[in-house]
PDB file of N, CA, C and O in Angstrom:
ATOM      1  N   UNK A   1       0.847  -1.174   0.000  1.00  0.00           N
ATOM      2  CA  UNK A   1       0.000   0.000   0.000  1.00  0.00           C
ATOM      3  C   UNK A   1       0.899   1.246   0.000  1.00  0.00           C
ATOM      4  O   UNK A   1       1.690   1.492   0.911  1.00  0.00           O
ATOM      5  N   UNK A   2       0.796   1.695  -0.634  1.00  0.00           N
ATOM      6  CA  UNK A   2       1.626   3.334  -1.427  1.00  0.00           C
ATOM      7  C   UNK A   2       1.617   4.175   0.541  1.00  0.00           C
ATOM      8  O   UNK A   2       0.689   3.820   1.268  1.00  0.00           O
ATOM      9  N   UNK A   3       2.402   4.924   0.967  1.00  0.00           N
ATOM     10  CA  UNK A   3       2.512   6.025   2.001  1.00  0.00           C
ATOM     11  C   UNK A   3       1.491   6.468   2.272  1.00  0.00           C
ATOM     12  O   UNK A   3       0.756   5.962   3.119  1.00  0.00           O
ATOM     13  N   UNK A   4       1.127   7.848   1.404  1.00  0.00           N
ATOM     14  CA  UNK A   4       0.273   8.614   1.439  1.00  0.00           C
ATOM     15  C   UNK A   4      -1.058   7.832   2.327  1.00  0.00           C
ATOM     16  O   UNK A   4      -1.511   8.061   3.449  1.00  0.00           O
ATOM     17  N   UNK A   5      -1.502   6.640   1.083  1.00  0.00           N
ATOM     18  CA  UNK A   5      -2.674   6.080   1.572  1.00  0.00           C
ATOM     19  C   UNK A   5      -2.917   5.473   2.730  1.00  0.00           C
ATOM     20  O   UNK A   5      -4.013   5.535   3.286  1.00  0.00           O
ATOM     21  N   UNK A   6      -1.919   4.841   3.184  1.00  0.00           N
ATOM     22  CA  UNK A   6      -1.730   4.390   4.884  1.00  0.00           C
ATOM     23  C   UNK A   6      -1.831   5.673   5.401  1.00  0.00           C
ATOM     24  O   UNK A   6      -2.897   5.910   5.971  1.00  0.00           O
ATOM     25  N   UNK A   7      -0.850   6.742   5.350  1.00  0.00           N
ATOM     26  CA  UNK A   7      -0.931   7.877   6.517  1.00  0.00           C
ATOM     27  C   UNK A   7      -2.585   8.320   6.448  1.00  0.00           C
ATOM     28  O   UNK A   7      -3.222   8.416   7.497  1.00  0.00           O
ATOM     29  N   UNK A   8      -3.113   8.536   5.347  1.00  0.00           N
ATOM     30  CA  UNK A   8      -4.239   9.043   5.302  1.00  0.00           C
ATOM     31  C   UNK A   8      -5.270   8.178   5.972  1.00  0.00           C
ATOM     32  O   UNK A   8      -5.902   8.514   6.973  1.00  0.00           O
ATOM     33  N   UNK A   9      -5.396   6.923   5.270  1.00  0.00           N
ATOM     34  CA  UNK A   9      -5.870   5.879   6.497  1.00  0.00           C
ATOM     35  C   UNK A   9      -6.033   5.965   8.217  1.00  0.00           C
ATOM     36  O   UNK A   9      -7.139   5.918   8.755  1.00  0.00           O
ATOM     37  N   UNK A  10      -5.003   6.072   8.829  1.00  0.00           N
ATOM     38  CA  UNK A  10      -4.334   6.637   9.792  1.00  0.00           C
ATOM     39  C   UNK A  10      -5.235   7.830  10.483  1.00  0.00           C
ATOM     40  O   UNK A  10      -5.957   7.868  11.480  1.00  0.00           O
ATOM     41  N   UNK A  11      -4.804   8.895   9.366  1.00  0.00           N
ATOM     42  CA  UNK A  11      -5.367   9.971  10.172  1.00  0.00           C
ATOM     43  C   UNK A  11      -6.468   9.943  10.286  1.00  0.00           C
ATOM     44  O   UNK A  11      -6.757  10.510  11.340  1.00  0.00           O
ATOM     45  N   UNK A  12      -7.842   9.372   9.475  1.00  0.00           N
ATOM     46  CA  UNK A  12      -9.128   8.747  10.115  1.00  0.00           C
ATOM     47  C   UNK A  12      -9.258   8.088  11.363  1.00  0.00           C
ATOM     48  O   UNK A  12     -10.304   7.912  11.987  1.00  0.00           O
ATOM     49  N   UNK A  13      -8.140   7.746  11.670  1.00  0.00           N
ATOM     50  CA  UNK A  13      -8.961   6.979  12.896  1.00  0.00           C
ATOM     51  C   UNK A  13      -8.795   7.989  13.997  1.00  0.00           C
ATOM     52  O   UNK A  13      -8.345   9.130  13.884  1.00  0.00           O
ATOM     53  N   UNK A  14      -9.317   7.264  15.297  1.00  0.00           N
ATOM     54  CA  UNK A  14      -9.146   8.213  16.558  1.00  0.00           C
ATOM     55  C   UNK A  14      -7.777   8.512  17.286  1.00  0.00           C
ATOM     56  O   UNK A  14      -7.407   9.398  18.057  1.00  0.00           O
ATOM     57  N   UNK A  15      -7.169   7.386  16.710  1.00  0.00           N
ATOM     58  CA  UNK A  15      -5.516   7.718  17.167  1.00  0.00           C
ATOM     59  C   UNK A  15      -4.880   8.865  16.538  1.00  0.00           C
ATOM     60  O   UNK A  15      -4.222   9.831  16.924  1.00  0.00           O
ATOM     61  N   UNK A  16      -5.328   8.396  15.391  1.00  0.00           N
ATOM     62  CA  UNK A  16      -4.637   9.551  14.489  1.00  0.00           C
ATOM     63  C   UNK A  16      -4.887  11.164  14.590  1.00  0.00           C
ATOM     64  O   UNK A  16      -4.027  12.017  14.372  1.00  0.00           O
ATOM     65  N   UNK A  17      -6.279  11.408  14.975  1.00  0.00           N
ATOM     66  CA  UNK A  17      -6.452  12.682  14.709  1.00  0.00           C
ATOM     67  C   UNK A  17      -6.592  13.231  16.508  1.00  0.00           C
ATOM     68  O   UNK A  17      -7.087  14.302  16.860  1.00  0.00           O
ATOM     69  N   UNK A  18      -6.124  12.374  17.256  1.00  0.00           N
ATOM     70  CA  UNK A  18      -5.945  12.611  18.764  1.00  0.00           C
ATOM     71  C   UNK A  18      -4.193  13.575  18.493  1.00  0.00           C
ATOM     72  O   UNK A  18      -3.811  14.652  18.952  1.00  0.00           O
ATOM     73  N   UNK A  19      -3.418  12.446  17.442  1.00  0.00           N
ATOM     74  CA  UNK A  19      -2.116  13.249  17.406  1.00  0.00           C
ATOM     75  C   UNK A  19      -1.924  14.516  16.648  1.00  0.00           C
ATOM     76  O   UNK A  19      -1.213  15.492  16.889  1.00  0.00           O
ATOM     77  N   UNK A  20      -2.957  14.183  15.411  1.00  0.00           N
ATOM     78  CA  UNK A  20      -3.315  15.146  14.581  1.00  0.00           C
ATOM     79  C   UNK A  20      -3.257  17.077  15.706  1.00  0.00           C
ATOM     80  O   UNK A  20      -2.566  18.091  15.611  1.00  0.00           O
ATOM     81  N   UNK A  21      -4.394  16.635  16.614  1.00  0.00           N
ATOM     82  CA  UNK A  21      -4.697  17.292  17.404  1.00  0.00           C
ATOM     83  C   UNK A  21      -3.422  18.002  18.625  1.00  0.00           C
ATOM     84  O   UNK A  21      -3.446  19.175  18.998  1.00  0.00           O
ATOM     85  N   UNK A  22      -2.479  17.056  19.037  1.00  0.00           N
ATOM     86  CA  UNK A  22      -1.690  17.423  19.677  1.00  0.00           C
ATOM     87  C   UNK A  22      -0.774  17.931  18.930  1.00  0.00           C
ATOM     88  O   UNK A  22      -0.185  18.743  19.645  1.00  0.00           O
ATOM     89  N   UNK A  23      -0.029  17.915  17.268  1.00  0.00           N
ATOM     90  CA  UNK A  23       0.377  18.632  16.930  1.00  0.00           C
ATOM     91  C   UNK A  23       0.251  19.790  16.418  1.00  0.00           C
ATOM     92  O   UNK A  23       1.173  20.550  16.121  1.00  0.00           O
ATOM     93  N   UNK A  24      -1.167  20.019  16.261  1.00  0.00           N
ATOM     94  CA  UNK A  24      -1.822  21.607  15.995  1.00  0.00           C
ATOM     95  C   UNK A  24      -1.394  22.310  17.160  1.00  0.00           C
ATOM     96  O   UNK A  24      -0.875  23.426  17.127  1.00  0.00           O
ATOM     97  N   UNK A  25      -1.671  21.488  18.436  1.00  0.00           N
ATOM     98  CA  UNK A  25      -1.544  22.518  19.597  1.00  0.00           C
ATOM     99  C   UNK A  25      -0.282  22.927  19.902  1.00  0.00           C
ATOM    100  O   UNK A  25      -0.146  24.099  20.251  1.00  0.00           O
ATOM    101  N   UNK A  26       0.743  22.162  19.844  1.00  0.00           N
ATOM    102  CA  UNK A  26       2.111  22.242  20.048  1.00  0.00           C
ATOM    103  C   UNK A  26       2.716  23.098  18.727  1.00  0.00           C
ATOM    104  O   UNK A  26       3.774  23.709  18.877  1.00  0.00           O
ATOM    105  N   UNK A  27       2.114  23.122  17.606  1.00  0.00           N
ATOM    106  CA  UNK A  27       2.835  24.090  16.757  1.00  0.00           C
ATOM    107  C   UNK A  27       1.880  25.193  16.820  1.00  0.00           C
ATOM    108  O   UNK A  27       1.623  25.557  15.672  1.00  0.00           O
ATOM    109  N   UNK A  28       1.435  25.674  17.445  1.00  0.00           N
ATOM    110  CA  UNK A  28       0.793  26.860  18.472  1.00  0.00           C
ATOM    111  C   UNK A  28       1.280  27.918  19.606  1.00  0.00           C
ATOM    112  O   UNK A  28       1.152  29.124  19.822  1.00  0.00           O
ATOM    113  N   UNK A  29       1.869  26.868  20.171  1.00  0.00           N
ATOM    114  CA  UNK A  29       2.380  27.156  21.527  1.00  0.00           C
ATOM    115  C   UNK A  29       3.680  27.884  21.246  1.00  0.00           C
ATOM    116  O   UNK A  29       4.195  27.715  20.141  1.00  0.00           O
ATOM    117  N   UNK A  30       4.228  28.628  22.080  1.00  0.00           N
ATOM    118  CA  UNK A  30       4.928  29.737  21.934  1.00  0.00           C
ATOM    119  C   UNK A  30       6.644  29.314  21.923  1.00  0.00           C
ATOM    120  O   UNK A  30       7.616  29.889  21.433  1.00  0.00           O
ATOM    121  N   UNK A  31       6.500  28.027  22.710  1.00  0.00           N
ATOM    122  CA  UNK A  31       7.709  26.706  22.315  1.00  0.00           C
ATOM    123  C   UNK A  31       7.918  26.499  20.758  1.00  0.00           C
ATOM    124  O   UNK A  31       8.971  26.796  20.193  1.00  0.00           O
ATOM    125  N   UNK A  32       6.774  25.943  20.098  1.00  0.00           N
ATOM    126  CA  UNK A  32       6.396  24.874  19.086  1.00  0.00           C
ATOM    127  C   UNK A  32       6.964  26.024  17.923  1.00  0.00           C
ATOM    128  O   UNK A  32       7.913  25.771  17.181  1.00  0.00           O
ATOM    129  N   UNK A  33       6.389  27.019  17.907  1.00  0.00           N
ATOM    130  CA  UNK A  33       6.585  28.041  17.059  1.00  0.00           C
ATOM    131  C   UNK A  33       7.866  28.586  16.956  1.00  0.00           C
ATOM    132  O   UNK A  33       8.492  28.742  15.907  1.00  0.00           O
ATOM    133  N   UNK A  34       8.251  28.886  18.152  1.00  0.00           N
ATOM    134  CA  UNK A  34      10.079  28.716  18.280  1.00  0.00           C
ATOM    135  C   UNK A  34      11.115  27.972  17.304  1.00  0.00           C
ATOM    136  O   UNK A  34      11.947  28.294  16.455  1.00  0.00           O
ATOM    137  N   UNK A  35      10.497  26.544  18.019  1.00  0.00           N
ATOM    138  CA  UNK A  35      11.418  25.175  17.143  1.00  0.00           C
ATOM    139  C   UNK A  35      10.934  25.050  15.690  1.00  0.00           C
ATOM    140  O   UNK A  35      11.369  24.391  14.746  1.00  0.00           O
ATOM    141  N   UNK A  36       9.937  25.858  15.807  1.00  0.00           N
ATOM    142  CA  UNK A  36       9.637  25.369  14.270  1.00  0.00           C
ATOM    143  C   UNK A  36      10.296  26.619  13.091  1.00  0.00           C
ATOM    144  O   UNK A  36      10.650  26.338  11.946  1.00  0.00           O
ATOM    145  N   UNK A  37      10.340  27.964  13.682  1.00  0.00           N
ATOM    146  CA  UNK A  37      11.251  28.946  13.455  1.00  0.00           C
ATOM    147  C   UNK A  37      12.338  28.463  13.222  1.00  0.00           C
ATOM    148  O   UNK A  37      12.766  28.511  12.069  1.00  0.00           O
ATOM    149  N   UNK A  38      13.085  27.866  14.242  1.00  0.00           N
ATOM    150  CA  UNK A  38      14.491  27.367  13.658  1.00  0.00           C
ATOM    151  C   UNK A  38      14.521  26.423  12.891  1.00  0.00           C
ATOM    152  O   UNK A  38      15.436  26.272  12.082  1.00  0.00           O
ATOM    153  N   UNK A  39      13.419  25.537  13.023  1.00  0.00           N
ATOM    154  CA  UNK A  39      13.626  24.212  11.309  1.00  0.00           C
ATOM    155  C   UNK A  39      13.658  24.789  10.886  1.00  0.00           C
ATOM    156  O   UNK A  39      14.826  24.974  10.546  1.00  0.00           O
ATOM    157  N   UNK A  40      12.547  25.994  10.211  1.00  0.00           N
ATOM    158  CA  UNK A  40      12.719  26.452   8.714  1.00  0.00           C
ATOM    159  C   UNK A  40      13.779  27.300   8.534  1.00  0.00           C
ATOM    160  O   UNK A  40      14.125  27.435   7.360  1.00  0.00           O
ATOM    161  N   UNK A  41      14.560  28.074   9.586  1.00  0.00           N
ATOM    162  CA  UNK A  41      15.834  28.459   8.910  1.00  0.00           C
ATOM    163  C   UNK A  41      16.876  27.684   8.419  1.00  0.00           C
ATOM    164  O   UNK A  41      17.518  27.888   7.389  1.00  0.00           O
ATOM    165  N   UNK A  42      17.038  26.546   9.431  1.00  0.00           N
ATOM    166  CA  UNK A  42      17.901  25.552   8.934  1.00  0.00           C
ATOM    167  C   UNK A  42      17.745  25.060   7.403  1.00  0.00           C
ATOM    168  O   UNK A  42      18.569  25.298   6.520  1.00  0.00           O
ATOM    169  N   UNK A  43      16.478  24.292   7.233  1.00  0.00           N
ATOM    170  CA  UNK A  43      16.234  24.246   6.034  1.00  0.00           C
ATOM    171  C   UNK A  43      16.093  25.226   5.332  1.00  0.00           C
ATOM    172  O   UNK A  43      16.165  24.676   4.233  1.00  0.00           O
ATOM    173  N   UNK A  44      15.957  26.193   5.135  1.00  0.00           N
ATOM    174  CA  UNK A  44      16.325  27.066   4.183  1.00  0.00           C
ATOM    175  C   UNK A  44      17.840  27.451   4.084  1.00  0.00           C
ATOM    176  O   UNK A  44      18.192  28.009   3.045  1.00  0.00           O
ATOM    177  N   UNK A  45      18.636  27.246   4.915  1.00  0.00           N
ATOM    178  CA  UNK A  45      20.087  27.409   4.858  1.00  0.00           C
ATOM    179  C   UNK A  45      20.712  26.284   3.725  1.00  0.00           C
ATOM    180  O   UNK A  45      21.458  26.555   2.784  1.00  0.00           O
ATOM    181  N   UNK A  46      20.060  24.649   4.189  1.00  0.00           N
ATOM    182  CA  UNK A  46      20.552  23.713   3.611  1.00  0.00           C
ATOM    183  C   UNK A  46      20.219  23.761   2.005  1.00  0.00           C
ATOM    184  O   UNK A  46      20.830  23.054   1.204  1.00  0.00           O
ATOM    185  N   UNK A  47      19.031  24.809   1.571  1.00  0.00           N
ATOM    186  CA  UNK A  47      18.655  24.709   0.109  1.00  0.00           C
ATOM    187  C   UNK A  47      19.743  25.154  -0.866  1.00  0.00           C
ATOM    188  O   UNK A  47      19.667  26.374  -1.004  1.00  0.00           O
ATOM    189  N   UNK A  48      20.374  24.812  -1.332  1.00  0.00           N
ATOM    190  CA  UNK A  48      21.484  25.081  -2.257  1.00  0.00           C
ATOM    191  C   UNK A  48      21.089  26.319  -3.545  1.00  0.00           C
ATOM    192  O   UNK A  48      19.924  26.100  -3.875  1.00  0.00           O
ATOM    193  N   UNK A  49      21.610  27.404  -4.282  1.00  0.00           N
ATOM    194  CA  UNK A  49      20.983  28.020  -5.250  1.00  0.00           C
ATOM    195  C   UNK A  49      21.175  27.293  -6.262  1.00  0.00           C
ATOM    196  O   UNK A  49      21.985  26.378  -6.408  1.00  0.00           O
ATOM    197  N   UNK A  50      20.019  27.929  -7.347  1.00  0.00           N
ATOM    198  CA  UNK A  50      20.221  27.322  -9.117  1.00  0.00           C
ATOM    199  C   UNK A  50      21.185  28.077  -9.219  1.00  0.00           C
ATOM    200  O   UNK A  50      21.813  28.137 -10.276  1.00  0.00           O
TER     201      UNK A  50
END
């Protein structure tokens, strides 16, 4: 079964959208938004130019 369709699978159920749920809240939170500030600089550092 291809990724996508399992994860999507997944996120139907109640497990899934319980985590679904805890990562909305945590990339919310004034932490989450932080760390997630610094992924995307990182990754944008690692993008190489054309």
């Amino acid at each position: 079964m291809p990724l996508m369709k399992t994860l999507m699978k997944f996120a139907r159920t109640p497990q899934g959208r319980k985590l679904t749920n805890q990562a909305m809240t945590y990339a919310r939170s004034p932490q989450g938004r932080k760390t997630l500030a610094q992924v995307q600089r990182q990754l944008s550092q690692r993008r190489k130019p054309r």
